[in-house]
Biopython code that builds the backbone (N, CA, C, O; Angstrom):
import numpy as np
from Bio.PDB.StructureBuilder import StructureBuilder

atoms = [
    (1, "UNK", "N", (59.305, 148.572, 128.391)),
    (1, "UNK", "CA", (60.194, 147.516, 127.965)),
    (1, "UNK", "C", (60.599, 147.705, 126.508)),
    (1, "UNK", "O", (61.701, 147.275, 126.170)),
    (2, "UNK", "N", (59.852, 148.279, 125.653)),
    (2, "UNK", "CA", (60.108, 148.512, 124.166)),
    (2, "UNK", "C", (61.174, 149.042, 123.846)),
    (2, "UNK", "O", (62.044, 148.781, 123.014)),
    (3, "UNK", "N", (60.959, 150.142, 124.906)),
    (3, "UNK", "CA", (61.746, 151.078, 124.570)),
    (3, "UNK", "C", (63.265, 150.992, 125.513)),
    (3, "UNK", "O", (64.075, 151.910, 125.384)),
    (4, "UNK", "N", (63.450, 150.267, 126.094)),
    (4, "UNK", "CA", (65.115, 149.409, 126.593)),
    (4, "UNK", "C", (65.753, 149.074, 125.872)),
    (4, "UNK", "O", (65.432, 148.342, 124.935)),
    (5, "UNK", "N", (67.073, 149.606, 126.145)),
    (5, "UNK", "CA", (68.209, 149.087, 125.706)),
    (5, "UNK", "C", (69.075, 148.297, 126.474)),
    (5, "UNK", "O", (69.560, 148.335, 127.605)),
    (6, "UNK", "N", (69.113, 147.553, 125.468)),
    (6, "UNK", "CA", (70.387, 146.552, 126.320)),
    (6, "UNK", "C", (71.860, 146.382, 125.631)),
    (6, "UNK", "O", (72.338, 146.151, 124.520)),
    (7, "UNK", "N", (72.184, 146.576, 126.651)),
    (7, "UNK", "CA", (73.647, 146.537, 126.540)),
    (7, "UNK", "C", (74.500, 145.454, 127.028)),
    (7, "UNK", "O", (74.656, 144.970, 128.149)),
    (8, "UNK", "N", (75.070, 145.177, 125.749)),
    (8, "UNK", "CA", (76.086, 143.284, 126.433)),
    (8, "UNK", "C", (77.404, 143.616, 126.594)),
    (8, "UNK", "O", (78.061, 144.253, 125.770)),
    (9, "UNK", "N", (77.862, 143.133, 127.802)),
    (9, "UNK", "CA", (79.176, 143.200, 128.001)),
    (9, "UNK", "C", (79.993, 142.741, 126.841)),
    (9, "UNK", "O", (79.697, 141.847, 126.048)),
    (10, "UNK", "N", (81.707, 143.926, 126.867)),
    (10, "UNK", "CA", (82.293, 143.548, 125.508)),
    (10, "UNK", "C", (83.160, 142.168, 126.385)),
    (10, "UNK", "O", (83.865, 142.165, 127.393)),
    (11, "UNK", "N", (82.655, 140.948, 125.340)),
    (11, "UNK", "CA", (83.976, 139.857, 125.529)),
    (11, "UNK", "C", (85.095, 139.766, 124.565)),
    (11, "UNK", "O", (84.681, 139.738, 123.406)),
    (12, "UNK", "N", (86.321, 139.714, 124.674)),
    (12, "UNK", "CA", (87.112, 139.686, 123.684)),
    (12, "UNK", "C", (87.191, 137.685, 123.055)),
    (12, "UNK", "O", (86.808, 136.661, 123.620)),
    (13, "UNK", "N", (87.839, 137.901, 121.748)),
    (13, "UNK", "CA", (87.641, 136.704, 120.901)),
    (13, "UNK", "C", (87.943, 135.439, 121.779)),
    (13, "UNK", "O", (87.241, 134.433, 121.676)),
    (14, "UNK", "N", (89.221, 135.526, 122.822)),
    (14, "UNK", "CA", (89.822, 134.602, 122.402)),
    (14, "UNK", "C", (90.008, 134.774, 124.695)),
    (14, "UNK", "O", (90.981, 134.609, 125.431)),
    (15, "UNK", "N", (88.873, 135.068, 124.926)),
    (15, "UNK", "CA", (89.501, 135.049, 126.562)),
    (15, "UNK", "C", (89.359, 134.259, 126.977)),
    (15, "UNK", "O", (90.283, 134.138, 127.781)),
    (16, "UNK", "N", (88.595, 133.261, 127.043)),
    (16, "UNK", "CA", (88.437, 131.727, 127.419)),
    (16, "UNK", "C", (89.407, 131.110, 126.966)),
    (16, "UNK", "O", (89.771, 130.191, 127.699)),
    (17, "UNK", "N", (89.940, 131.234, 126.111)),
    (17, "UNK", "CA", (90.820, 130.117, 125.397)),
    (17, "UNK", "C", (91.765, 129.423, 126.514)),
    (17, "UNK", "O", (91.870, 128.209, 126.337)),
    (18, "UNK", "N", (92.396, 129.878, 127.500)),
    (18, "UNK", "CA", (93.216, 128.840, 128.337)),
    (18, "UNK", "C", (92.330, 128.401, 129.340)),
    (18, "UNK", "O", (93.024, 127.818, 130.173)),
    (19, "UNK", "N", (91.338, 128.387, 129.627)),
    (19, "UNK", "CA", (90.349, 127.461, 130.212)),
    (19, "UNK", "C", (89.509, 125.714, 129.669)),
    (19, "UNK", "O", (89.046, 124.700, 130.189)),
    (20, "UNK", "N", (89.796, 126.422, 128.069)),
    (20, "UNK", "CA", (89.270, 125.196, 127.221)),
    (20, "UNK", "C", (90.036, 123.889, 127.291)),
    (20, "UNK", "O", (91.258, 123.758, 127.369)),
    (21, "UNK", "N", (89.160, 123.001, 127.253)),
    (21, "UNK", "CA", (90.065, 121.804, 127.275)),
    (21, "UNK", "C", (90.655, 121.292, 125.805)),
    (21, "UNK", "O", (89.962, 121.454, 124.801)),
    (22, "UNK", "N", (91.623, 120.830, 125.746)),
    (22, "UNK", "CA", (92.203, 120.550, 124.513)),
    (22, "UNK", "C", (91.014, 119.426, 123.521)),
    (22, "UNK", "O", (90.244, 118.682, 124.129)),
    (23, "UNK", "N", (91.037, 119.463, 122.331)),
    (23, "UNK", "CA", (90.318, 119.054, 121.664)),
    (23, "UNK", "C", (90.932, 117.483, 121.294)),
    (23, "UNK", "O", (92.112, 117.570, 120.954)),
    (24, "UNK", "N", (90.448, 116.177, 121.282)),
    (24, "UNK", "CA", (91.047, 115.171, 120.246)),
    (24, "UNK", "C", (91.450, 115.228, 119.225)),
    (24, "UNK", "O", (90.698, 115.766, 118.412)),
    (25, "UNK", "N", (92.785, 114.734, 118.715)),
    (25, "UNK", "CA", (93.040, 115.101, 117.634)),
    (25, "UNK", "C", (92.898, 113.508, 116.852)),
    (25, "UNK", "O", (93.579, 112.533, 117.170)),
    (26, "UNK", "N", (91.766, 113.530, 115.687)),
    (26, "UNK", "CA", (92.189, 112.321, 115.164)),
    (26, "UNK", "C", (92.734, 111.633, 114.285)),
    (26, "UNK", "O", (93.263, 112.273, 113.376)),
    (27, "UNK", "N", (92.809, 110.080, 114.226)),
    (27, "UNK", "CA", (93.550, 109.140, 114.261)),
    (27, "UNK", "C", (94.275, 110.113, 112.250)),
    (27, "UNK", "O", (93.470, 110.664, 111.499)),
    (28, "UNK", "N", (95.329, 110.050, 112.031)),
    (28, "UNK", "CA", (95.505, 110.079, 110.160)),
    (28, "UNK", "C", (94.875, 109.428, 109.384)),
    (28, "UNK", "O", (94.584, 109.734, 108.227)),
    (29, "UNK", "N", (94.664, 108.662, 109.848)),
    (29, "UNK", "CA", (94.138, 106.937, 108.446)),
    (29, "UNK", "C", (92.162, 107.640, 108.716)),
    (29, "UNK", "O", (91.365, 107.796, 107.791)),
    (30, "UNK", "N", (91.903, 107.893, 110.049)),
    (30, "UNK", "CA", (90.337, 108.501, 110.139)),
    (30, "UNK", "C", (90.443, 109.687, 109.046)),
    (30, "UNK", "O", (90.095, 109.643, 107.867)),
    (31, "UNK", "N", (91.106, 110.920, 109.870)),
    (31, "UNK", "CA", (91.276, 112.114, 108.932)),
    (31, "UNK", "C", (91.487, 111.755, 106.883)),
    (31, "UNK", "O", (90.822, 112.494, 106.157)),
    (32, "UNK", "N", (92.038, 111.086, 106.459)),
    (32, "UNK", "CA", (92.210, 110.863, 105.264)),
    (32, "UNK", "C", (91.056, 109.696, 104.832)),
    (32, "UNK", "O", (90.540, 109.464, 103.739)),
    (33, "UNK", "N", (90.953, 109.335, 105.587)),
    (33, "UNK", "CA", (89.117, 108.564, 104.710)),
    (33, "UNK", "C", (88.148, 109.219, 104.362)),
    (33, "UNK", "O", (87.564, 109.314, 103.283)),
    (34, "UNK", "N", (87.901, 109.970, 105.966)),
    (34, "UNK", "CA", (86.821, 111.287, 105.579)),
    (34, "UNK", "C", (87.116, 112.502, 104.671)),
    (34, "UNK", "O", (86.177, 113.279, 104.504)),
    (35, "UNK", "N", (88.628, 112.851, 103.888)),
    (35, "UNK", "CA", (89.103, 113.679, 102.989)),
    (35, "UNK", "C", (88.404, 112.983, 101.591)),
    (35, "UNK", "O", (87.761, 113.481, 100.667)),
    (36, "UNK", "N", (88.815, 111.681, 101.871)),
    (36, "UNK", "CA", (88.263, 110.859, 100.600)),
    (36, "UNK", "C", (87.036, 110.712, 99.638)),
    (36, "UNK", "O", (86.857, 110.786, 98.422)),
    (37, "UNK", "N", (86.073, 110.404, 101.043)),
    (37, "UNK", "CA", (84.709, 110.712, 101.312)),
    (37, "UNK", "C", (84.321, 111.868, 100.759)),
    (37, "UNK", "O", (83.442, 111.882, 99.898)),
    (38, "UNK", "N", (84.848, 112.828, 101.130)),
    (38, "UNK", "CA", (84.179, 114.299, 101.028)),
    (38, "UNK", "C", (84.565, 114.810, 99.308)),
    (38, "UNK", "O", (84.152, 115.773, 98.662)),
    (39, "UNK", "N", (85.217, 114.058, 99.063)),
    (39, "UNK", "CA", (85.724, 114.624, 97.720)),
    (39, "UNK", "C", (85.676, 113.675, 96.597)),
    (39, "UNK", "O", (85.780, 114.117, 95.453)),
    (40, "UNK", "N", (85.517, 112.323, 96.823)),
    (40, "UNK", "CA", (84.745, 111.528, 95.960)),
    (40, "UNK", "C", (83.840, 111.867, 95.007)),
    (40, "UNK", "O", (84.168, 111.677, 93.836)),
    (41, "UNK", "N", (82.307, 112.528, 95.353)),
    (41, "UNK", "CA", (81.460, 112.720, 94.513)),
    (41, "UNK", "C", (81.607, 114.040, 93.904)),
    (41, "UNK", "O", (80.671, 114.839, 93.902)),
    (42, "UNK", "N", (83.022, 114.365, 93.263)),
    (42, "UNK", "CA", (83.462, 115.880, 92.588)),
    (42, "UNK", "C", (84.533, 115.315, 91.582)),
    (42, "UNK", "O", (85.006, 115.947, 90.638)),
    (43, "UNK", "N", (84.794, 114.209, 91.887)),
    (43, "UNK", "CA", (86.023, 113.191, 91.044)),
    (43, "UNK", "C", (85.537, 112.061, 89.562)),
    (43, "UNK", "O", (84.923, 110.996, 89.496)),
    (44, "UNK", "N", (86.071, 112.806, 88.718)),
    (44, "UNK", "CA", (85.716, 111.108, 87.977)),
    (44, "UNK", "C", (86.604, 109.892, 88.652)),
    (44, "UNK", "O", (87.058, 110.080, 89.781)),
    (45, "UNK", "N", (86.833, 108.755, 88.028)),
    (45, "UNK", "CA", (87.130, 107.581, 88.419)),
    (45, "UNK", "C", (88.757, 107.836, 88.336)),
    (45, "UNK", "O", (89.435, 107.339, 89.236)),
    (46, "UNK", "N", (89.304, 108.461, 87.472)),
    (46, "UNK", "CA", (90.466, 108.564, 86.883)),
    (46, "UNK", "C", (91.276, 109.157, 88.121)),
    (46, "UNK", "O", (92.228, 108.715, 88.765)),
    (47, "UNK", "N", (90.390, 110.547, 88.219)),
    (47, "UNK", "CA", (90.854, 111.651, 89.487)),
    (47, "UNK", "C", (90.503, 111.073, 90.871)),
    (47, "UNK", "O", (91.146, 111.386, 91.873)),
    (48, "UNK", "N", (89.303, 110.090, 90.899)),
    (48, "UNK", "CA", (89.739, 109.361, 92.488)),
    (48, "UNK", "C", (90.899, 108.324, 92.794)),
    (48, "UNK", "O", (91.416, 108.142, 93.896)),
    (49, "UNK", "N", (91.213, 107.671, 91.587)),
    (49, "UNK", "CA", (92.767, 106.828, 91.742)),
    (49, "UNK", "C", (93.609, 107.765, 92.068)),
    (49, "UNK", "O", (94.236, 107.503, 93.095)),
    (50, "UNK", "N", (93.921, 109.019, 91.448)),
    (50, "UNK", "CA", (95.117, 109.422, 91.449)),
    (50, "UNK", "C", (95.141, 110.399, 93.179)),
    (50, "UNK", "O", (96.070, 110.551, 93.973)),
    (51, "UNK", "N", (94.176, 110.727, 93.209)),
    (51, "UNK", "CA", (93.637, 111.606, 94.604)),
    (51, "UNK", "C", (94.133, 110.554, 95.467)),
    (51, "UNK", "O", (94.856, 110.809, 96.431)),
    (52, "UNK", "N", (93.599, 108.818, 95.009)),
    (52, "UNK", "CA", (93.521, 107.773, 96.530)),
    (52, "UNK", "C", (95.296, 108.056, 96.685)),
    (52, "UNK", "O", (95.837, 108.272, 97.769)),
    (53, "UNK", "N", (96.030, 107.997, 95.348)),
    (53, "UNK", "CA", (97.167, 107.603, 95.210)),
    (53, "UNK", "C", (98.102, 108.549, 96.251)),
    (53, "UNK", "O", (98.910, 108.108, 97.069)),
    (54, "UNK", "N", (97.729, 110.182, 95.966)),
    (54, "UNK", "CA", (98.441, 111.362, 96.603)),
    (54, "UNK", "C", (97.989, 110.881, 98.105)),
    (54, "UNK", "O", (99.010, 110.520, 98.689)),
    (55, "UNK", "N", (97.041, 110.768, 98.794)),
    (55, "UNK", "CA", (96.654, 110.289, 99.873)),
    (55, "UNK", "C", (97.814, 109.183, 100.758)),
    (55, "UNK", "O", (98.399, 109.352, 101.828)),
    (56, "UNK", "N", (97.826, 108.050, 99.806)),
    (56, "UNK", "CA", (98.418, 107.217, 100.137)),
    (56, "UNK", "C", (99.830, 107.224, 100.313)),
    (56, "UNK", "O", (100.387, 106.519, 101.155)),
    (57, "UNK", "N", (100.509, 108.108, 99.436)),
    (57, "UNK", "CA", (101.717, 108.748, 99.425)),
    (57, "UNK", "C", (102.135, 109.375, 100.738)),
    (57, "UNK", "O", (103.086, 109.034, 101.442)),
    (58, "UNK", "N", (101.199, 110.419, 100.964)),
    (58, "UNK", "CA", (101.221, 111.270, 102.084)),
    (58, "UNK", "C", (101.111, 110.684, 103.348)),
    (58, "UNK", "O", (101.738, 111.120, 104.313)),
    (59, "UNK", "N", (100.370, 109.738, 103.408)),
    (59, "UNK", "CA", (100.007, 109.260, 104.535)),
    (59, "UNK", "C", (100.980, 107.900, 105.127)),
    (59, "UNK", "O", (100.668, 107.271, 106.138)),
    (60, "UNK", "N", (101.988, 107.650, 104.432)),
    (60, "UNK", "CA", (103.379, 107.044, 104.624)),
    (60, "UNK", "C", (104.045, 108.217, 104.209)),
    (60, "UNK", "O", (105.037, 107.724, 103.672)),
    (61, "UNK", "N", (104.155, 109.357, 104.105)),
    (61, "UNK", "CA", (105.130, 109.816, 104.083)),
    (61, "UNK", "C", (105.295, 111.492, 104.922)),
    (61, "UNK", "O", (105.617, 111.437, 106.109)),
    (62, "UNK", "N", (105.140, 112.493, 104.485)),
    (62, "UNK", "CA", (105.238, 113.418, 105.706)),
    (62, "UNK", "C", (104.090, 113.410, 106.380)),
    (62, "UNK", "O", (104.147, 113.840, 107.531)),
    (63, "UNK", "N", (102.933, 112.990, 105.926)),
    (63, "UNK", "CA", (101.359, 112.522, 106.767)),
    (63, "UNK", "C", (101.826, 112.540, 108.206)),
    (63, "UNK", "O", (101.764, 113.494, 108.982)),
    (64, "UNK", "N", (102.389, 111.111, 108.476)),
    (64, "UNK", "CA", (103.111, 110.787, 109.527)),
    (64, "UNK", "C", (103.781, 111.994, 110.660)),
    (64, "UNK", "O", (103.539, 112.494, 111.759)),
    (65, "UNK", "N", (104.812, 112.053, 109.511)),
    (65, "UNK", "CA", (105.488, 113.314, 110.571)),
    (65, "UNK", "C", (104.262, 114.789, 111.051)),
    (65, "UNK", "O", (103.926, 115.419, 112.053)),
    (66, "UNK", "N", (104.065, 114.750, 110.069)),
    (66, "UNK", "CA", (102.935, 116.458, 110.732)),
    (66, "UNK", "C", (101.850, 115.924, 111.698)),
    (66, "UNK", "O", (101.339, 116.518, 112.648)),
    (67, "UNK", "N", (101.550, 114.357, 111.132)),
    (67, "UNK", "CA", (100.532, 114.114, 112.402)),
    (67, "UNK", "C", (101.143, 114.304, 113.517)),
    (67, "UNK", "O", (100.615, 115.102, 114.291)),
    (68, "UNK", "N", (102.086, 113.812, 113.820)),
    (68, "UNK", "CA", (103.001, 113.614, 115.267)),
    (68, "UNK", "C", (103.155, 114.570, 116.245)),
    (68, "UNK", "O", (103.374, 114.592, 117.456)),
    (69, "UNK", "N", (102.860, 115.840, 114.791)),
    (69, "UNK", "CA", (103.651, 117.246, 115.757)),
    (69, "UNK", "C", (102.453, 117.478, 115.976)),
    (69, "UNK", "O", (102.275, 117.982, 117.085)),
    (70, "UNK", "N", (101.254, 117.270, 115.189)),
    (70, "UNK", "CA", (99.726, 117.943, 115.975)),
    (70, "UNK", "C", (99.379, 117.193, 117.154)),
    (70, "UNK", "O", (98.677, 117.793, 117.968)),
    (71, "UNK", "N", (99.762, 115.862, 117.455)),
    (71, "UNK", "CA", (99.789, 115.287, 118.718)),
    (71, "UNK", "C", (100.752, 115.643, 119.761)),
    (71, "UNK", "O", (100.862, 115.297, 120.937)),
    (72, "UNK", "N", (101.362, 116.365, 119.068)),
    (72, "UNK", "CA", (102.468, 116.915, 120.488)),
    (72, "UNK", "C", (102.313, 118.059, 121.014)),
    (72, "UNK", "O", (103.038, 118.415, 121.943)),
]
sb = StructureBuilder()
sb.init_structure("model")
sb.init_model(0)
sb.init_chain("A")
sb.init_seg("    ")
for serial, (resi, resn, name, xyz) in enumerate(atoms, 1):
    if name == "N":
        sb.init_residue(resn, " ", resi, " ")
    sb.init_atom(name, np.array(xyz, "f"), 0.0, 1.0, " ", f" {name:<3s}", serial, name[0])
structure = sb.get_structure()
């Protein structure tokens, strides 16, 4: 047994892929809280207003549209 080799079949990256079921895509207002979250404790106070601000911008403004197309 030591001395066996094994050999694994070659799978390529991506051959399952039209079997998979599509993933949820979520909600914008979810996605941009948890952006918030994650980048909060790297911000002073100054740079989390202006971060909430770009957020808030985006998220009334092409936010919207690009979400739409990842739901489509």
């Amino acid at each position: 047994m030591e001395n066996q080799v094994f050999e694994s079949r070659a799978e390529r990256t991506f051959q399952h892929q039209n079997s998979l079921p599509s993933l949820p895509v979520p909600s914008l207002d979810e996605s941009l809280k948890k952006y918030l979250d994650a980048v909060k404790p790297f911000l002073s106070d100054p740079e989390l207003q202006k971060t909430t601000e770009i957020v808030e911008k985006f998220q009334y403004g092409i936010g919207k549209e690009l979400h739409q197309k990842l739901l489509e």
